[in-house]
DOTOR-515784 format. One line per field, with one value per residue (C-alpha): residue number from 1; residue in three letters; x, y, z. Coordinates in steps of 0.05 Angstrom, whole numbers, plus 5000, padded with zeros to 4 digits. Layout:
N
i	[NUM_...] .
aa	[ALA_...] .
c1	[X_...] .
c2	[Y_...] .
c3	[Z_...] .
This chain:
521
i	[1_2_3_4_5_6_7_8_9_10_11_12_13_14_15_16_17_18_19_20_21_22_23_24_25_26_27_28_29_30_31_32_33_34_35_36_37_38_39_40_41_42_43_44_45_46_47_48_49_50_51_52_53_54_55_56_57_58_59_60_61_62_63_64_65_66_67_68_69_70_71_72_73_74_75_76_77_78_79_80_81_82_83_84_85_86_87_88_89_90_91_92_93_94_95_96_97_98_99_100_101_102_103_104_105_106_107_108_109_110_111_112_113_114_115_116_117_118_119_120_121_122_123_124_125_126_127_128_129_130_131_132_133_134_135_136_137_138_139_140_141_142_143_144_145_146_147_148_149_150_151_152_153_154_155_156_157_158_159_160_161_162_163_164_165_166_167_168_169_170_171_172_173_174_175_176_177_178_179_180_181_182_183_184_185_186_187_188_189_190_191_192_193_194_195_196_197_198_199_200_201_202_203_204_205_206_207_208_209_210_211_212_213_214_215_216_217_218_219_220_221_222_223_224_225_226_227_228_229_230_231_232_233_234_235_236_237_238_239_240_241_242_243_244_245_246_247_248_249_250_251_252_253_254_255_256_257_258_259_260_261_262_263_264_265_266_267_268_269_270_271_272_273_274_275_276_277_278_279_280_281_282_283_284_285_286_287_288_289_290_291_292_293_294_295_296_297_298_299_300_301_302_303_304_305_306_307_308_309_310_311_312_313_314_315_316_317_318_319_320_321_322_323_324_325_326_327_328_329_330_331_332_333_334_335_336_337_338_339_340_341_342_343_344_345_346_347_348_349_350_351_352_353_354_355_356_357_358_359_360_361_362_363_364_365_366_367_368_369_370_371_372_373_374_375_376_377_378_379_380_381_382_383_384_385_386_387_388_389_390_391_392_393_394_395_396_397_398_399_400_401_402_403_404_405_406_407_408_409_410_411_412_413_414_415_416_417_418_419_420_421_422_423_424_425_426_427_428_429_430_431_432_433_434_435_436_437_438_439_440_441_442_443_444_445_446_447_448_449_450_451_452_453_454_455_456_457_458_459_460_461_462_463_464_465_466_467_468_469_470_471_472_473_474_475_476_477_478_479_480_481_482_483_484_485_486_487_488_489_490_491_492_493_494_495_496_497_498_499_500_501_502_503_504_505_506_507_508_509_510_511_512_513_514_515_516_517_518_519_520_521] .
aa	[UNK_UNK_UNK_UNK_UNK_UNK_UNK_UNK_UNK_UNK_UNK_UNK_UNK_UNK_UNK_UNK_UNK_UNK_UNK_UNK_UNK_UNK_UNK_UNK_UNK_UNK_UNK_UNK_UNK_UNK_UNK_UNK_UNK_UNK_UNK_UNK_UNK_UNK_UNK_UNK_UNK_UNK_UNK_UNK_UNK_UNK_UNK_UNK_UNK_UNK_UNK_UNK_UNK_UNK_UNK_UNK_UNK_UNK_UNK_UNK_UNK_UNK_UNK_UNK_UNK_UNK_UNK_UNK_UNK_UNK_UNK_UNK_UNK_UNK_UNK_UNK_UNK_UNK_UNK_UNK_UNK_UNK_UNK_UNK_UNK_UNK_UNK_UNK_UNK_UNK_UNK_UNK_UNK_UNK_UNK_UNK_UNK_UNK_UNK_UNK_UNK_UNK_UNK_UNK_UNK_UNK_UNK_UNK_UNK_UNK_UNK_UNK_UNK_UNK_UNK_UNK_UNK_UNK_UNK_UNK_UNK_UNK_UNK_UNK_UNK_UNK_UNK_UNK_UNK_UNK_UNK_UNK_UNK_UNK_UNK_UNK_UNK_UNK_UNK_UNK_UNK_UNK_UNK_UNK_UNK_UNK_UNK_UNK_UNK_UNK_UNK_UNK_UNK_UNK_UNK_UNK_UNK_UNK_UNK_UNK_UNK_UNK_UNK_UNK_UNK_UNK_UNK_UNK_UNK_UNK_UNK_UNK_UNK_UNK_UNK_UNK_UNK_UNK_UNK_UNK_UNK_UNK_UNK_UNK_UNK_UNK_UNK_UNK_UNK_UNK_UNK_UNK_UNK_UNK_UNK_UNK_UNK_UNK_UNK_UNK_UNK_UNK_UNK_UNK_UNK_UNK_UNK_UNK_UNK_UNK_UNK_UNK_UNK_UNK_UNK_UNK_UNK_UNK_UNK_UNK_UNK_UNK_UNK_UNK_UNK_UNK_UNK_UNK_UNK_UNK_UNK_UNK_UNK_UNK_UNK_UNK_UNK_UNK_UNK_UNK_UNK_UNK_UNK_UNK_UNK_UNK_UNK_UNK_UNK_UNK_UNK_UNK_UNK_UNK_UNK_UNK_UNK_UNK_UNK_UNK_UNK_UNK_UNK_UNK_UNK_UNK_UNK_UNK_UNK_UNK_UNK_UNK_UNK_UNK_UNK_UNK_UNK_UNK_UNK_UNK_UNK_UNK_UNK_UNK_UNK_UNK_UNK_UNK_UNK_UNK_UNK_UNK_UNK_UNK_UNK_UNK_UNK_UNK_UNK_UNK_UNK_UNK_UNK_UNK_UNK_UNK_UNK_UNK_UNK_UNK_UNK_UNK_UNK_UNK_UNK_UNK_UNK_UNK_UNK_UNK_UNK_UNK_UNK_UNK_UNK_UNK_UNK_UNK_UNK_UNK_UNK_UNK_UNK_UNK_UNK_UNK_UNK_UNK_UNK_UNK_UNK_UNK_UNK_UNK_UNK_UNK_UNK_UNK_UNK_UNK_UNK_UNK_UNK_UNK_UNK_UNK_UNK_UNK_UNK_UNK_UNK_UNK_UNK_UNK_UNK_UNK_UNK_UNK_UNK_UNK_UNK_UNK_UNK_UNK_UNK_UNK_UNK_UNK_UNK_UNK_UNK_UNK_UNK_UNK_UNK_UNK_UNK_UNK_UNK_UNK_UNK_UNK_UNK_UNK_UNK_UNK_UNK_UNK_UNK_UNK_UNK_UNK_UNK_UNK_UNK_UNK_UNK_UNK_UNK_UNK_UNK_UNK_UNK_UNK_UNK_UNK_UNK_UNK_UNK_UNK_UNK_UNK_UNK_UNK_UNK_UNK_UNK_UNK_UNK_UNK_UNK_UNK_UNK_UNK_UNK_UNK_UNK_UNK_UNK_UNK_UNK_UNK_UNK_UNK_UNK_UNK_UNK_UNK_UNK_UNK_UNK_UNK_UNK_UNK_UNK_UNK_UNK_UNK_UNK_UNK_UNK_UNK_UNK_UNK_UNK_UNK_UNK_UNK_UNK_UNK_UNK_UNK_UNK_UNK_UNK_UNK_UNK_UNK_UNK_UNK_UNK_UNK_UNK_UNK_UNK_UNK_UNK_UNK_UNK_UNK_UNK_UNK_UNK_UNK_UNK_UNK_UNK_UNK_UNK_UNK_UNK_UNK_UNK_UNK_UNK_UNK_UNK_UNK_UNK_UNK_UNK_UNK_UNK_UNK_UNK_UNK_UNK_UNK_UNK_UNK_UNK] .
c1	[1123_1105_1027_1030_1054_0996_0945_0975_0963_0887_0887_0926_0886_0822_0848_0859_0794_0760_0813_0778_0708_0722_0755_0688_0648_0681_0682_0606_0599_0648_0598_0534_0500_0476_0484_0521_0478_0478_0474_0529_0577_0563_0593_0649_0653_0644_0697_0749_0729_0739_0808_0828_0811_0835_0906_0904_0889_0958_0998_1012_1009_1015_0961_0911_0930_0925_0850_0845_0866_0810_0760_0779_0775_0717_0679_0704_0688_0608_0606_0634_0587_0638_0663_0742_0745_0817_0850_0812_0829_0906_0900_0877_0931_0978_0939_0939_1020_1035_0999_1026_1094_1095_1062_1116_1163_1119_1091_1120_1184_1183_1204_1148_1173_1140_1115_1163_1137_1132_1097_1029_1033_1110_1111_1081_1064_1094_1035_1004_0941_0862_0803_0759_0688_0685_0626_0674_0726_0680_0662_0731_0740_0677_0701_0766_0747_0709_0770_0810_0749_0752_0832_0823_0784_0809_0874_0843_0821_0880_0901_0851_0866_0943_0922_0870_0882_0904_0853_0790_0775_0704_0722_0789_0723_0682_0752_0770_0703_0702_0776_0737_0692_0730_0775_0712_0691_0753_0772_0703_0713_0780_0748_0709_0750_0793_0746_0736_0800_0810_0744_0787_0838_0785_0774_0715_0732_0695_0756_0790_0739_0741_0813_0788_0739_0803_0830_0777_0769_0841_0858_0795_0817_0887_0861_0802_0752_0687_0676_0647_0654_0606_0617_0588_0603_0640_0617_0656_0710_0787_0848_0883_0947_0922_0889_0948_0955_0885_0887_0949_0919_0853_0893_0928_0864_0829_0880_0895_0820_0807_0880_0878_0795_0753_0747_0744_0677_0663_0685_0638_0583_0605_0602_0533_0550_0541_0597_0610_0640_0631_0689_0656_0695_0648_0671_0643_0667_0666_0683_0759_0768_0751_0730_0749_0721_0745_0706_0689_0649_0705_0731_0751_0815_0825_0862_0896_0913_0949_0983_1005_1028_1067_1095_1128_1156_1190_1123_1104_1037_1003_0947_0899_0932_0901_0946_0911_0965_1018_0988_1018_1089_1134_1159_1097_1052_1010_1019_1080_1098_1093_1067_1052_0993_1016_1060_1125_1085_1101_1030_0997_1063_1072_0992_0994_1058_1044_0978_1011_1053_0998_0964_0920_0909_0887_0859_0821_0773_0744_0707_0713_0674_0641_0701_0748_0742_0791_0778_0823_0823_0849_0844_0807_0863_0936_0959_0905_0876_0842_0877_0880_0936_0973_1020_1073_1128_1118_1124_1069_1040_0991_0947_0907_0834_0818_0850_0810_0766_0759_0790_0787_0820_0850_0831_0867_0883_0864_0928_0960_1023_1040_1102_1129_1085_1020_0949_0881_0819_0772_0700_0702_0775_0846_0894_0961_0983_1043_1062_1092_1141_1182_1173_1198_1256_1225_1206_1241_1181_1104_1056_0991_0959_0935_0896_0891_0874_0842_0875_0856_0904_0902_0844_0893_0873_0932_0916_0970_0982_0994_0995_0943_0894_0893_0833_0820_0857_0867_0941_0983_1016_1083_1146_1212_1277_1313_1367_1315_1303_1240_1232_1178_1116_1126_1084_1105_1115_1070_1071_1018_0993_1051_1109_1129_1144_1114_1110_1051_1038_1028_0986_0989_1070_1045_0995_1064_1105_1137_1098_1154_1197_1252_1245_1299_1312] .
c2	[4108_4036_4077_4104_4029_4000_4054_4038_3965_3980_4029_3975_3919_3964_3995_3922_3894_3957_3961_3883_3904_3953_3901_3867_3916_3937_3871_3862_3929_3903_3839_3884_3886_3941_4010_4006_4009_4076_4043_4008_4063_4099_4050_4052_4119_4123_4062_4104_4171_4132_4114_4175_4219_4153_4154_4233_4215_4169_4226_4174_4224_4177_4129_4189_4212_4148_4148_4217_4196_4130_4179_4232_4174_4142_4209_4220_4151_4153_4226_4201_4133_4085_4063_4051_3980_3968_4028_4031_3957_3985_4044_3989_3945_4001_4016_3956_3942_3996_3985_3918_3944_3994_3936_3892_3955_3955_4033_4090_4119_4172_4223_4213_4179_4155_4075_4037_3992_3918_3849_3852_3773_3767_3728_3749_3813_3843_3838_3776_3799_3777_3799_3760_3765_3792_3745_3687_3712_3723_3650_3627_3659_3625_3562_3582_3596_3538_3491_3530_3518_3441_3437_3463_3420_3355_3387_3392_3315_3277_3321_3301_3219_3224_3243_3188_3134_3069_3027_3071_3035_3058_3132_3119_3090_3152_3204_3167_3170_3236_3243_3210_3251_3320_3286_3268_3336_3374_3332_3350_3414_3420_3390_3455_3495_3461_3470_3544_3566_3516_3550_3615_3589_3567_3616_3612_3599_3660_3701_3664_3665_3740_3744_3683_3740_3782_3719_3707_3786_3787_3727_3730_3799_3778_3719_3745_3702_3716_3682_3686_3660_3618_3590_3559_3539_3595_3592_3527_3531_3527_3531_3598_3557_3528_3583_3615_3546_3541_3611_3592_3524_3558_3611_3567_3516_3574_3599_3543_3528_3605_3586_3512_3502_3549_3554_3626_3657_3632_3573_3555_3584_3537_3477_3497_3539_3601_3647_3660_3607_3585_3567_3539_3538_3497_3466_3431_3400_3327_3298_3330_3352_3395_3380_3430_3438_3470_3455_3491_3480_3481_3429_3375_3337_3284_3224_3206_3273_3269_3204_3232_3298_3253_3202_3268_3291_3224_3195_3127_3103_3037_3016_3015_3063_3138_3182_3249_3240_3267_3338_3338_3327_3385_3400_3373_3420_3421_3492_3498_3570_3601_3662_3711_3663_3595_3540_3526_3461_3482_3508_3441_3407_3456_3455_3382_3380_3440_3398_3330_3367_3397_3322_3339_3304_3323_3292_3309_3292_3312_3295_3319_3376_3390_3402_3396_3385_3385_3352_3377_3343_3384_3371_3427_3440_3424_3422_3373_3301_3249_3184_3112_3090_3018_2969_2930_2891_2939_3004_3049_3082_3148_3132_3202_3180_3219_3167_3099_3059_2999_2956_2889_2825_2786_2712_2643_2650_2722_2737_2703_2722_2739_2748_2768_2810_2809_2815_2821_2806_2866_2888_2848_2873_2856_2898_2900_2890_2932_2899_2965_2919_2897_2962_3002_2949_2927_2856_2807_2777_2797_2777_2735_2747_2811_2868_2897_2973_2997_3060_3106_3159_3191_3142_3077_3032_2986_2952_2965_2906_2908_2864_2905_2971_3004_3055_3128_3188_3260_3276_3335_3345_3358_3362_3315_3336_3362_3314_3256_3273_3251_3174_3146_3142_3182_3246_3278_3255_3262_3259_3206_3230_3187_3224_3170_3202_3156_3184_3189_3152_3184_3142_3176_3157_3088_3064_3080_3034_2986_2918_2867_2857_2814_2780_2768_2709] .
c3	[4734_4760_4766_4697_4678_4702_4676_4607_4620_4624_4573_4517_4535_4522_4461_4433_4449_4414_4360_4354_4350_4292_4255_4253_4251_4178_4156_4176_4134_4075_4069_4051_3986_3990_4034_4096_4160_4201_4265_4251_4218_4284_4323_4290_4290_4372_4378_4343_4384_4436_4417_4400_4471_4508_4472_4477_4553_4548_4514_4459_4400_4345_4363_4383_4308_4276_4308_4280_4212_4211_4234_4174_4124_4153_4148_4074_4043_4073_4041_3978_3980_3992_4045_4045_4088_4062_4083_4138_4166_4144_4198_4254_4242_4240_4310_4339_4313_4352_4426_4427_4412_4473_4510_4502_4526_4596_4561_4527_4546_4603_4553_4509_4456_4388_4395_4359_4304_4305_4282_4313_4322_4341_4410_4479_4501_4568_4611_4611_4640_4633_4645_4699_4719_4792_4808_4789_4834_4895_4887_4882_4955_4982_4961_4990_5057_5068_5046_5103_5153_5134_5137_5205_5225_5202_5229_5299_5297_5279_5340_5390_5356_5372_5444_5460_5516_5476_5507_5492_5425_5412_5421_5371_5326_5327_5325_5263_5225_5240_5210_5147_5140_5146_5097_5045_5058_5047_4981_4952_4959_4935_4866_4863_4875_4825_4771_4774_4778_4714_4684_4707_4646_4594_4537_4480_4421_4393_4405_4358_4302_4299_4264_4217_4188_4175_4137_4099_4070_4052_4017_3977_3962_3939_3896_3864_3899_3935_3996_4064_4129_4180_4249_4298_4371_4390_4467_4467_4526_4514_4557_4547_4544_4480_4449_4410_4389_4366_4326_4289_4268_4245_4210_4169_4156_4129_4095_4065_4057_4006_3973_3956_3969_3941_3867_3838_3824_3744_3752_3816_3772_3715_3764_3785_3853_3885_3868_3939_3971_4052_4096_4162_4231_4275_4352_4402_4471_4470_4545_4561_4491_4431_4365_4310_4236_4189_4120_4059_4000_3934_3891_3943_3939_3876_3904_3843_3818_3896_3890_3829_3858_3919_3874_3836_3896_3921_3972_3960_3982_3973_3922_3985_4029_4050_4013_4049_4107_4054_4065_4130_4105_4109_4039_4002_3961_3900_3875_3830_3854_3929_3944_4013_4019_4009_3971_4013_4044_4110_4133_4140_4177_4230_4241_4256_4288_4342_4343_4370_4413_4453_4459_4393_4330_4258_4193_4132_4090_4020_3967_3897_3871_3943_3990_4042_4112_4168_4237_4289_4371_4434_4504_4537_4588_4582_4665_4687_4653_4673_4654_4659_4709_4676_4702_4666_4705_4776_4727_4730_4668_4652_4592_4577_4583_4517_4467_4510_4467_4508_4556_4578_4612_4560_4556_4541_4466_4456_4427_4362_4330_4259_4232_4303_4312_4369_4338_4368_4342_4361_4334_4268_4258_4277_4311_4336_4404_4437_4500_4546_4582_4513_4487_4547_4560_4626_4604_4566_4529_4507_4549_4526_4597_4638_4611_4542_4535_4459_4440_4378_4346_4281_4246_4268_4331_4375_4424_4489_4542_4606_4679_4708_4714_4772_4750_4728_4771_4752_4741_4729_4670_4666_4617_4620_4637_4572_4595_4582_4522_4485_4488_4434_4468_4522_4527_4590_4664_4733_4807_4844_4914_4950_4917_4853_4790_4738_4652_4616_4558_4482_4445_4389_4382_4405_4358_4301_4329_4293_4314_4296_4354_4366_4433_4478_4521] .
């Protein structure tokens, strides 16, 4: 059985990346004008002949049936002229329901028994497998090998250093630049072969985009609307930790992008538009993050109509205040009724929540009468980061690299105080100043001397002080102890190559702080 288990591994992970391709496919044919392309109706037909002798293979009965049953309906709708893409996307989720519910059971039962039905997206499935290029393993093991060579090596020299007569200085000299340079050696190669086992992890986005298309076809079917869906930089690399995180954002921005965005088709052609509207997902890599788009071309956002629609529902924003932050309260929404689609305001909450948690950040943007667009930030990986290593009264701090806009020394008179609170002037503007020693408790008063490190967070810049910089170094990323709990400003905690613990810094919880203190002394 543990054989069989594994053979049904394979086969499930190949049914679902083929159950995938027919799910575009159809929508690809859904999107013509005009006749559906024989190449590309024999595809699908091969794809689901495919799944039917490979589940027949299995002994699952049900699936190889299901298959049957697309095929059948696939045949009848060509011969009739029209091709049935909602029944037939029905029958794949059925399909793909059902794999990933005898996945999660490790395979069928020995006796045979029918898959059991479940949510196609509840949690994890039981293998948590993926599919790597052999060519990037083989180089992996290269790499590998020569790290081993080089650890022997520097192993074998700090041997022959121990045993040297103390008085022969000049050969101690020559043994220990030796020792150097094994040790340069070996620590450049470990960076390689750190970054491809981390390119190992990274994922394109691509993957992601292909259940947006799903998205798209079915809430424009369930509201009447005609729209259509463009991306671009779907090659652009993400960290498999963070790619569930990435579809569920996406899912919602869309969603909420053909719901809330995209007017329906006569009233785009009374405002002078196509009466298909466009949804674009677009990324790109920045550095050690993402950048994420989501933006379509509907009525935009009216700020007043929304200060309206906050002040009804108790949120008070100033005359010169962004009000678009309200979208991302949980419990705010503009439609009056909810439906499968939308209008419990949670959507947009747990986006940008789940977003922060990861290290992320959100906002928006729109403009009436030409659309909306979201801008989402993700670090490319979650379990390594470059960061910027502070010091405030002999603690040790982690800044993530990511949110840096500028650091400097700060001068004689650099920093004022206003109403209790630090300011900085900066670029033409003036920020505030969070000194980490007051606000972690390990000083007594703020500081007008030492270093100053810009920080930028959700559209807002603070300016963090601290005694001294002690430069860039890649650290590991790791949770707190539940027990800790979750201080403010605190993002997670690391180990430095001598064996101290020190936390790493959230700037996004930083630049909220409150910047009145009371100091003590």
């Amino acid at each position: 059985m543990e054989g069989f288990a594994a053979l049904f591994g394979d086969f499930a992970l190949d049914a679902l990346e083929r159950v995938e391709r027919v799910e575009q496919w159809l929508l690809d044919l859904g999107a013509l004008d005009g006749d559906p392309s024989e190449e590309r109706l024999l595809d699908v037909k091969r794809e689901l002949h495919t799944l039917k002798g490979n589940a027949g293979m299995m002994g699952l009965a049900a699936l190889q049936q299901l298959a049957h049953d697309m095929e059948d309906r696939l045949l009848g709708s060509t011969d009739e002229g029209a091709l049935d893409i909602g029944g037939l996307l029905a029958s794949l989720d059925a399909f793909r329901t059902q794999t990933k519910a005898l996945l999660r059971q490790d395979g069928p039962a020995p006796s045979g028994g029918a898959p059991v039905a479940a949510d196609a997206d509840s949690g994890e499935t039981g293998h948590a497998s993926v599919r790597v290029p052999f060519a990037a393993l083989d180089q992996l093991i290269d790499v590998l090998a020569e790290m081993v060579i080089l650890r022997n090596r520097l192993t074998d020299t700090v041997g022959a250093f121990g045993r040297l007569d103390e008085g022969v200085a000049n050969g101690r000299r020559e043994v220990w630049d030796d020792v150097e340079q094994a040790h340069g050696a070996l620590c450049r190669t470990l960076d390689v072969v750190q970054d491809h086992v981390m390119a190992l992890r990274l994922t394109p986005l691509k993957t992601v985009f292909g259940s947006l298309r799903r998205i798209v076809h079915d809430e424009a079917t369930r509201h009447e609307k005609t729209a259509q869906l463009e991306t671009a930089g779907g090659d652009t690399p993400l960290d498999k930790a963070l790619l569930d995180l990435a579809n569920e954002a996406l899912g919602h921005l869309v969603r909420n992008a053909l719901v809330h965005g995209l007017e329906s088709p006569g009233a785009r052609e009374a405002a002078g538009k196509p009466r298909c509207g466009t949804v674009w997902v677009s990324a790109a890599a920045r550095g050690d993050e993402v950048r994420i788009e989501v933006a379509d071309d509907g009525g935009g956002i009216d700020r007043d109509q929304l200060r309206q629609a906050a002040a009804a529902r108790g949120f008070t924003f100033g005359p010169d205040e962004d009000v678009f932050p309200v979208l991302f309260e949980a419990g705010f929404t503009t439609r009056l009724h909810a439906d499968m689609s939308a209008g419990r305001g949670l959507g947009l909450a747990a986006v940008r929540d789940a977003v922060r948690r990861q290290g992320g950040d959100i906002e928006v943007s729109s403009t009436v009468g030409a659309g909306t667009t979201f801008r989402l930030r993700l670090p490319m990986s979650v379990s390594i980061a470059r960061a910027l290593l502070l010091r405030a009264d002999d603690e040790l701090y982690a800044l993530p690299l990511t949110s840096v806009v500028e650091s400097r020394r700060l001068r004689p008179g650099d920093c004022h105080r206003v109403n209790r609170a630090g300011v900085l002037r900066w670029r033409n503007e003036v920020i505030s100043l969070l000194d980490l020693g007051t606000h972690f408790g390990t000083g007594t008063a703020a500081r007008d001397g030492g270093y100053v490190v810009v920080v930028g967070a959700g559209g807002k810049r603070r300016g963090l002080v601290a005694d001294a910089i002690h430069g860039l170094q890649e650290v590991v990323v790791k949770g707190l102890d539940p027990i800790v709990g979750r201080p403010t400003g605190i993002a997670g905690s690391t180990v430095l190559g001598d064996g101290r613990p020190i936390l790493i810094l959230d700037p996004r919880a930083l630049v909220d702080v409150e910047p009145f203190t009371t100091e003590q002394g």
